[in-house]
TIBA-40779 format. One record per residue (C-alpha): residue number from 1; residue in three letters; y, z, x. Coordinates in Angstrom, 3 decimals, padded with zeros to 6 digits. Example, Ala and Ser with C-alpha at 12.3 -4.5 7.8 and 13.67 -1.06 7.14 Angstrom:
# TIBA-40779
> nr;rest;yy;zz;xx
> 1;ALA;-004.500;007.800;012.300 .
> 2;SER;-001.060;007.140;013.670 .
# end
This chain:
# TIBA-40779
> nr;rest;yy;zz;xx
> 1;UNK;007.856;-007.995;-005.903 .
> 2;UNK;005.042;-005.622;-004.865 .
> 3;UNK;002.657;-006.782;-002.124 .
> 4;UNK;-000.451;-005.674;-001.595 .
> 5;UNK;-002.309;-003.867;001.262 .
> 6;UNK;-004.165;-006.509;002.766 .
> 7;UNK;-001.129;-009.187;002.378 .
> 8;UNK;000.744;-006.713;004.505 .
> 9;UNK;-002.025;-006.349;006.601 .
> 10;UNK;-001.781;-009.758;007.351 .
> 11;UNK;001.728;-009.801;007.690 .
> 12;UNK;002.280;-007.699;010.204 .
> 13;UNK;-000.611;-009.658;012.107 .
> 14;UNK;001.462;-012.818;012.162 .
> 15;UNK;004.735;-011.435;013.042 .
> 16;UNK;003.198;-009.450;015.938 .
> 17;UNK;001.876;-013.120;017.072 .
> 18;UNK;005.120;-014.466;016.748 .
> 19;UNK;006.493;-011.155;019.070 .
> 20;UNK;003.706;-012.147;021.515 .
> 21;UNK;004.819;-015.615;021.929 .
> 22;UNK;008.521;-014.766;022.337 .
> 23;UNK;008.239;-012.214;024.558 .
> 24;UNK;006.367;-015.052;027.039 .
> 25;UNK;009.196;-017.030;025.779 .
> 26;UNK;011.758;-015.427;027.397 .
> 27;UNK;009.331;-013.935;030.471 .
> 28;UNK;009.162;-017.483;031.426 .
> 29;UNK;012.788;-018.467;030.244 .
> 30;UNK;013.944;-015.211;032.877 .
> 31;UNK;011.359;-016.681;035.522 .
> 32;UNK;013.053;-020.461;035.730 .
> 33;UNK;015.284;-021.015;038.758 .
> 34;UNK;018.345;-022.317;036.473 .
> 35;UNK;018.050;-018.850;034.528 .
> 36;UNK;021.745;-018.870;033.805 .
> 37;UNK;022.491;-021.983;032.035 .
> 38;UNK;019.481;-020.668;029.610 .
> 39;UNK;021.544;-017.491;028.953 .
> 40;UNK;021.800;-019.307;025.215 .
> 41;UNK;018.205;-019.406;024.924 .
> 42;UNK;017.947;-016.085;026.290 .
> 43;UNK;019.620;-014.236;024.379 .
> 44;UNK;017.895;-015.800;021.003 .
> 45;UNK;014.691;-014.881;022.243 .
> 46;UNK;015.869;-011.327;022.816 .
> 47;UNK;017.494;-011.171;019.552 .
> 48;UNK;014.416;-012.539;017.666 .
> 49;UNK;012.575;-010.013;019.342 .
> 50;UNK;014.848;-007.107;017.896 .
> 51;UNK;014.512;-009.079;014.521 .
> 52;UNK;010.639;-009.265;014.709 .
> 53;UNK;010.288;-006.172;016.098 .
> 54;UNK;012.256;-004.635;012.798 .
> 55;UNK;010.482;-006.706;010.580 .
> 56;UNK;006.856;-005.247;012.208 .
> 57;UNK;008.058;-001.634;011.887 .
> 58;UNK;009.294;-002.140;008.090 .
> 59;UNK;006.016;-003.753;007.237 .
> 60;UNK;003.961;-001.030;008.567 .
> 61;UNK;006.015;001.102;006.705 .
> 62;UNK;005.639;-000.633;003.622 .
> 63;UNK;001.737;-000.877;004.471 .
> 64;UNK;001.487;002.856;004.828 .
> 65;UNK;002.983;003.366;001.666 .
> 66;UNK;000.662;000.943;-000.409 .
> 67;UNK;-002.446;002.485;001.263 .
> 68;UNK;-000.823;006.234;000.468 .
> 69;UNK;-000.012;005.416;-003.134 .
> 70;UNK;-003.542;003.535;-003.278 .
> 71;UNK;-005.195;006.573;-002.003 .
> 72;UNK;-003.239;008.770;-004.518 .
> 73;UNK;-004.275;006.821;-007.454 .
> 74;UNK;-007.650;006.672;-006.752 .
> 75;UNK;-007.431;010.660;-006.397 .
> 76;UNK;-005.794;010.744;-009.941 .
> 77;UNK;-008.055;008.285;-011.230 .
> 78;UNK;-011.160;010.268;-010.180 .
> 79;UNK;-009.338;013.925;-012.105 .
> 80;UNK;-008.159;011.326;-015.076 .
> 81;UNK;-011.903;010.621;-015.418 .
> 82;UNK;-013.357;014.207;-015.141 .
> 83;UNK;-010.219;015.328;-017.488 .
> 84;UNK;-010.967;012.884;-020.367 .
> 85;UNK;-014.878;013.835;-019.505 .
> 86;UNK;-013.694;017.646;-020.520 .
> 87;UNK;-011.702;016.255;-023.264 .
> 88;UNK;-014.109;014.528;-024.401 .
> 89;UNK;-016.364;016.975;-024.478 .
> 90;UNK;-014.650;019.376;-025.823 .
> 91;UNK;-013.480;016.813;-029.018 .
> 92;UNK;-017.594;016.654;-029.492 .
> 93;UNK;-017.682;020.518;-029.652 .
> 94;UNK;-014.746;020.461;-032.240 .
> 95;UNK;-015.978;017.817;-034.439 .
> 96;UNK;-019.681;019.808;-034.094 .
> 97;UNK;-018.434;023.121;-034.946 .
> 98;UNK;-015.983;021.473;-037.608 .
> 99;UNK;-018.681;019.787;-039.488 .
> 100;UNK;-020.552;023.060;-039.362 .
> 101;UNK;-018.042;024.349;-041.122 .
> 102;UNK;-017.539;022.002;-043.450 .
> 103;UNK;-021.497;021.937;-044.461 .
> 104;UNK;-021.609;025.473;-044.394 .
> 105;UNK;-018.562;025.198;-047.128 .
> 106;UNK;-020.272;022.702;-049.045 .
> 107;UNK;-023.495;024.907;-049.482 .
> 108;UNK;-021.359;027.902;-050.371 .
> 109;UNK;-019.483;026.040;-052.530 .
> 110;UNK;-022.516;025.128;-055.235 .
# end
């Protein structure tokens, strides 16, 4: 499933809150007197940082790839328009000098 820019956006937002609030986490859980017997709790908070951390970086990623390919399309979307302008135009000169043609044919022709 394909997300978009601004879910991303958002995202990212809420997982860096959730990195802000571990890292206290554990500053506090290092700070306690009986730090060792919350070597558990430690550790989890350090490895939920890694996680989160990962998760951020992919995000942006992914973020900075939607807003690319956005960009993109909107720069083939502007040359799409000017090329079926030319096209366009240039079908109108056909058809024009066509049904020249085709009058001037029908005058010769009686």
């Amino acid at each position: 499933m394909g997300y978009g820019y601004d879910e991303l956006v958002e995202a990212r937002r809420q997982v860096d809150s959730t990195l802000h609030k571990l890292r206290e986490t554990l500053r506090t859980l290092e700070a306690k007197e009986n730090a060792t017997r919350l070597k558990p709790q430690i550790t989890l908070a350090r490895r939920r940082i890694a996680a989160f951390e990962v998760a951020s970086d992919l995000i942006g990623r992914e973020a900075d790839a939607v807003r690319a390919e956005a960009d993109a399309a909107g720069a083939r979307g502007a040359d799409d328009v000017r090329g079926a302008r030319r096209a366009d135009a240039a079908a109108d000169a056909w058809d024009a000098a066509d049904a020249g043609a085709t009058l001037g044919a029908g005058a010769a022709g009686e």
